[in-house]
C-alpha positions as CSV (number, residue, x, y, z in Angstrom):
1,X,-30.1,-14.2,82.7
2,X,-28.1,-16.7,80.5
3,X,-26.8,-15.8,77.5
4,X,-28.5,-19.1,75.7
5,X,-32.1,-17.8,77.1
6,X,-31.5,-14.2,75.8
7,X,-31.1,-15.9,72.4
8,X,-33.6,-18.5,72.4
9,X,-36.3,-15.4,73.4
10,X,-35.0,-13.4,70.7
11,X,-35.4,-16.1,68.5
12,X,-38.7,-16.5,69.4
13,X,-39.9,-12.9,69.4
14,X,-38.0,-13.0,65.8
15,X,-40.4,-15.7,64.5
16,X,-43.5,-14.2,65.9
17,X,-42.9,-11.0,64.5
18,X,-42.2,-12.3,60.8
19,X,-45.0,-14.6,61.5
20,X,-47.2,-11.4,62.2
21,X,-45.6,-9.4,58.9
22,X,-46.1,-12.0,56.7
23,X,-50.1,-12.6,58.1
24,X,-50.7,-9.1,57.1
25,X,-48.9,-9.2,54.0
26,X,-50.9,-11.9,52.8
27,X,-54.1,-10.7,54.1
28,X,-53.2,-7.5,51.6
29,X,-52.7,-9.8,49.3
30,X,-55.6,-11.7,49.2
31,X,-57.9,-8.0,49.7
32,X,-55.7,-7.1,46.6
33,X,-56.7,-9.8,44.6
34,X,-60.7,-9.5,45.7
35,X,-60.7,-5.6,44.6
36,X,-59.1,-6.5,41.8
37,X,-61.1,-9.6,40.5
38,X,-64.5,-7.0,41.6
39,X,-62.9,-4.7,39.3
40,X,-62.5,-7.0,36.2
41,X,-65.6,-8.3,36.6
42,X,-67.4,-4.4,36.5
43,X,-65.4,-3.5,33.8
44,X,-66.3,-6.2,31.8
45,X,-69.9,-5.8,32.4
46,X,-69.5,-2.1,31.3
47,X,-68.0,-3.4,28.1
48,X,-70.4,-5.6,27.4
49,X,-73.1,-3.3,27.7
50,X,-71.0,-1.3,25.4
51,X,-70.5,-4.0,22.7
52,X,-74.1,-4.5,23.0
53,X,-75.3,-0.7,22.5
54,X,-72.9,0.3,19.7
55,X,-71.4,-3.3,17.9
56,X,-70.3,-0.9,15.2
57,X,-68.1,1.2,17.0
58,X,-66.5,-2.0,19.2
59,X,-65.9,-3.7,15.7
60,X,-64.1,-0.7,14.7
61,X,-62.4,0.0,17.8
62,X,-60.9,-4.0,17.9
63,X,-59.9,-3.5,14.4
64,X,-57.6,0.0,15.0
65,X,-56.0,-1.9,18.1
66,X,-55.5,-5.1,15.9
67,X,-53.8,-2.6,13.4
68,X,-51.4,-0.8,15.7
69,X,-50.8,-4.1,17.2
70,X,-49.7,-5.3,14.0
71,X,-47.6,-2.1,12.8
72,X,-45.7,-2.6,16.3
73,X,-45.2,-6.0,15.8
74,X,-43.5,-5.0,12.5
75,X,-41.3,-2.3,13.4
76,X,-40.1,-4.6,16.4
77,X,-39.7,-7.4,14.3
Protein backbone atom coordinates (compact mmCIF):
# COMPACT_ATOMS: atom_id res chain seq x y z
CA UNK A 1 0.00 0.00 0.00
CA UNK A 2 1.18 3.62 -1.08
CA UNK A 3 1.62 6.09 1.13
CA UNK A 4 -0.67 8.64 -1.22
CA UNK A 5 -3.73 5.84 -0.91
CA UNK A 6 -3.25 5.51 2.95
CA UNK A 7 -3.97 9.34 2.92
CA UNK A 8 -6.51 9.75 0.42
CA UNK A 9 -8.58 6.78 2.53
CA UNK A 10 -8.00 8.53 5.64
CA UNK A 11 -9.17 11.48 4.13
CA UNK A 12 -12.11 9.95 3.13
CA UNK A 13 -13.01 8.06 6.21
CA UNK A 14 -12.33 11.74 7.85
CA UNK A 15 -15.13 13.34 5.89
CA UNK A 16 -17.57 10.65 6.35
CA UNK A 17 -17.19 10.58 9.83
CA UNK A 18 -17.64 14.48 10.35
CA UNK A 19 -20.32 14.13 7.75
CA UNK A 20 -22.04 11.46 10.14
CA UNK A 21 -21.33 13.86 13.55
CA UNK A 22 -22.55 16.73 12.11
CA UNK A 23 -25.98 14.72 10.63
CA UNK A 24 -26.74 13.87 14.18
CA UNK A 25 -25.88 17.06 15.62
CA UNK A 26 -28.24 18.69 13.57
CA UNK A 27 -30.92 16.13 13.81
CA UNK A 28 -30.60 17.13 17.92
CA UNK A 29 -30.90 20.23 16.82
CA UNK A 30 -33.79 20.35 15.01
CA UNK A 31 -35.61 17.69 17.84
CA UNK A 32 -34.35 20.47 20.19
CA UNK A 33 -36.07 23.16 18.62
CA UNK A 34 -39.50 20.97 18.08
CA UNK A 35 -39.65 20.15 22.01
CA UNK A 36 -38.96 23.36 22.60
CA UNK A 37 -41.37 25.27 20.21
CA UNK A 38 -44.19 22.31 21.83
CA UNK A 39 -43.20 23.72 24.98
CA UNK A 40 -43.78 27.43 24.36
CA UNK A 41 -46.79 26.85 22.73
CA UNK A 42 -48.28 24.63 26.11
CA UNK A 43 -47.12 27.12 28.34
CA UNK A 44 -48.68 29.73 26.67
CA UNK A 45 -51.88 28.04 26.47
CA UNK A 46 -51.61 27.52 30.31
CA UNK A 47 -51.16 31.20 30.71
CA UNK A 48 -53.82 32.09 28.87
CA UNK A 49 -56.17 30.04 30.51
CA UNK A 50 -54.71 31.74 33.55
CA UNK A 51 -55.16 35.34 32.35
CA UNK A 52 -58.49 34.33 31.42
CA UNK A 53 -59.61 32.77 34.98
CA UNK A 54 -58.07 35.35 37.25
CA UNK A 55 -57.36 38.85 34.97
CA UNK A 56 -56.94 40.42 38.36
CA UNK A 57 -54.23 38.62 39.69
CA UNK A 58 -52.18 38.61 36.00
CA UNK A 59 -52.72 42.52 36.03
CA UNK A 60 -51.12 42.57 39.30
CA UNK A 61 -48.52 40.00 38.69
CA UNK A 62 -47.33 42.18 35.19
CA UNK A 63 -47.35 45.16 37.20
CA UNK A 64 -44.81 43.74 40.22
CA UNK A 65 -42.52 42.42 37.30
CA UNK A 66 -42.78 45.81 35.46
CA UNK A 67 -41.75 47.32 38.96
CA UNK A 68 -38.71 45.25 39.77
CA UNK A 69 -37.85 45.64 36.18
CA UNK A 70 -37.79 49.20 36.63
CA UNK A 71 -35.96 49.35 40.14
CA UNK A 72 -33.19 47.15 38.27
CA UNK A 73 -32.99 49.28 35.49
CA UNK A 74 -32.32 52.10 37.97
CA UNK A 75 -29.75 50.72 40.15
CA UNK A 76 -27.87 49.53 36.85
CA UNK A 77 -28.26 52.69 35.37
Amino acid sequence: MDVAKATEDLKDNLTKGFERAQERVEEGVRRGAAQTKDLASMMNGQFETFVRQSPLIALGGAFAVGFLIAKLARVRA
